[in-house]
C-alpha positions as a printed NumPy array, in Angstrom:
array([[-32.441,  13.969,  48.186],
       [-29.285,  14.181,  50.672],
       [-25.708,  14.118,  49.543],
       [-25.225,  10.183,  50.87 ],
       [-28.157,   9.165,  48.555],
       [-26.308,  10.263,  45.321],
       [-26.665,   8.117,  42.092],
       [-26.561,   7.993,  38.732],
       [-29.07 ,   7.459,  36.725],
       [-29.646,   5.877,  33.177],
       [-33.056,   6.156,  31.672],
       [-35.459,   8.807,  31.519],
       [-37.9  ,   6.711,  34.066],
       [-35.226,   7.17 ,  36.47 ],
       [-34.553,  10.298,  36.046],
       [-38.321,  11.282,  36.413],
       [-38.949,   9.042,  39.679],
       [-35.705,  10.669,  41.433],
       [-36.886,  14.096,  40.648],
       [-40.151,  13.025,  41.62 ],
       [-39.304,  12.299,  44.949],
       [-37.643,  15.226,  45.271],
       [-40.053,  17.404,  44.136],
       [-43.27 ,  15.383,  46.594],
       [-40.551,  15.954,  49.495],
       [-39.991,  19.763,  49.121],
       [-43.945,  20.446,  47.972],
       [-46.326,  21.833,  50.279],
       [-49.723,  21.553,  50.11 ],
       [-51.639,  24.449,  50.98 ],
       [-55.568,  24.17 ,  51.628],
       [-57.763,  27.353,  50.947],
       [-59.48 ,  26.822,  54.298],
       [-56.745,  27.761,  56.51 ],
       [-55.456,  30.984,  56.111],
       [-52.057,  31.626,  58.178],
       [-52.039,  33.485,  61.217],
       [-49.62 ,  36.288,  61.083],
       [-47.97 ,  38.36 ,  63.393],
       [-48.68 ,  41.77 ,  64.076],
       [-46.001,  43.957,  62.929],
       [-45.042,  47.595,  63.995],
       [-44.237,  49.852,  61.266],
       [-41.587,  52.38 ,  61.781],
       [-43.249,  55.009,  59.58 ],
       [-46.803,  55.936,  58.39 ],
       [-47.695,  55.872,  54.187],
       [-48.927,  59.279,  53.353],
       [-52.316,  59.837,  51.854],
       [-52.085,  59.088,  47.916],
       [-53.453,  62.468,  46.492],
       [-54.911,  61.827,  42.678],
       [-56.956,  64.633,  40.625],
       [-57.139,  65.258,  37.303],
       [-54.436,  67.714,  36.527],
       [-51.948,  65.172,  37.938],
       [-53.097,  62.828,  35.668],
       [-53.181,  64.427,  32.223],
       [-49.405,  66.374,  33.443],
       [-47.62 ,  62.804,  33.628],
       [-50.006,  61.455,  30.265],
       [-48.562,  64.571,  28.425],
       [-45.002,  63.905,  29.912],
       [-44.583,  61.016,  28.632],
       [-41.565,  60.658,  26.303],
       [-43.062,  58.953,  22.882],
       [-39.212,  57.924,  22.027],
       [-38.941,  55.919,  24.984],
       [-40.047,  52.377,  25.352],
       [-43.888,  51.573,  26.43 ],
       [-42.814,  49.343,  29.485],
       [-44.992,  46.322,  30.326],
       [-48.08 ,  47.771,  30.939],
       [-47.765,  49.75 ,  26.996],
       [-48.98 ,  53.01 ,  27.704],
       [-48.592,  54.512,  23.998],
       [-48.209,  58.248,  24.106],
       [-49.497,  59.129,  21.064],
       [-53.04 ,  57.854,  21.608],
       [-52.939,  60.319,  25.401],
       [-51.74 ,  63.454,  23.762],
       [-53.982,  63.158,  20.276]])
């Protein structure tokens, strides 16, 4: 779809064949058997060593605020602390 190709259109069909051929023009098709190769990358700092125990845990459980909202994932206070 390029700027010297510009049209009205009328009916629905139209409509639906222009954005159509937009749409097949712009769509990739991506096959499960090849995998992309990508480029090795340098990082400019190392990710420290996630350190999870127990305490940790049941600290930010009984933190939580039970007047604040759950969040997507709808950890409910009430049922940690109880």
């Amino acid at each position: 779809m390029s700027s010297d190709h510009l049209s009205v259109t009328d009916t629905d069909e139209q409509k639906v064949e222009v954005l159509s051929n937009f749409f097949a023009s712009v769509y990739t098709d991506i096959s499960d058997d090849v995998l992309p190769v990508l480029e090795p990358r340098s990082l400019s700092y190392k990710m420290e060593e996630i350190k999870i125990n127990t305490e940790l845990v049941e600290k930010l459980l009984y933190d939580l605020k039970p007047s604040k909202s759950a969040g997507p994932d709808r950890p409910d206070r009430t049922i940690h602390v109880h």
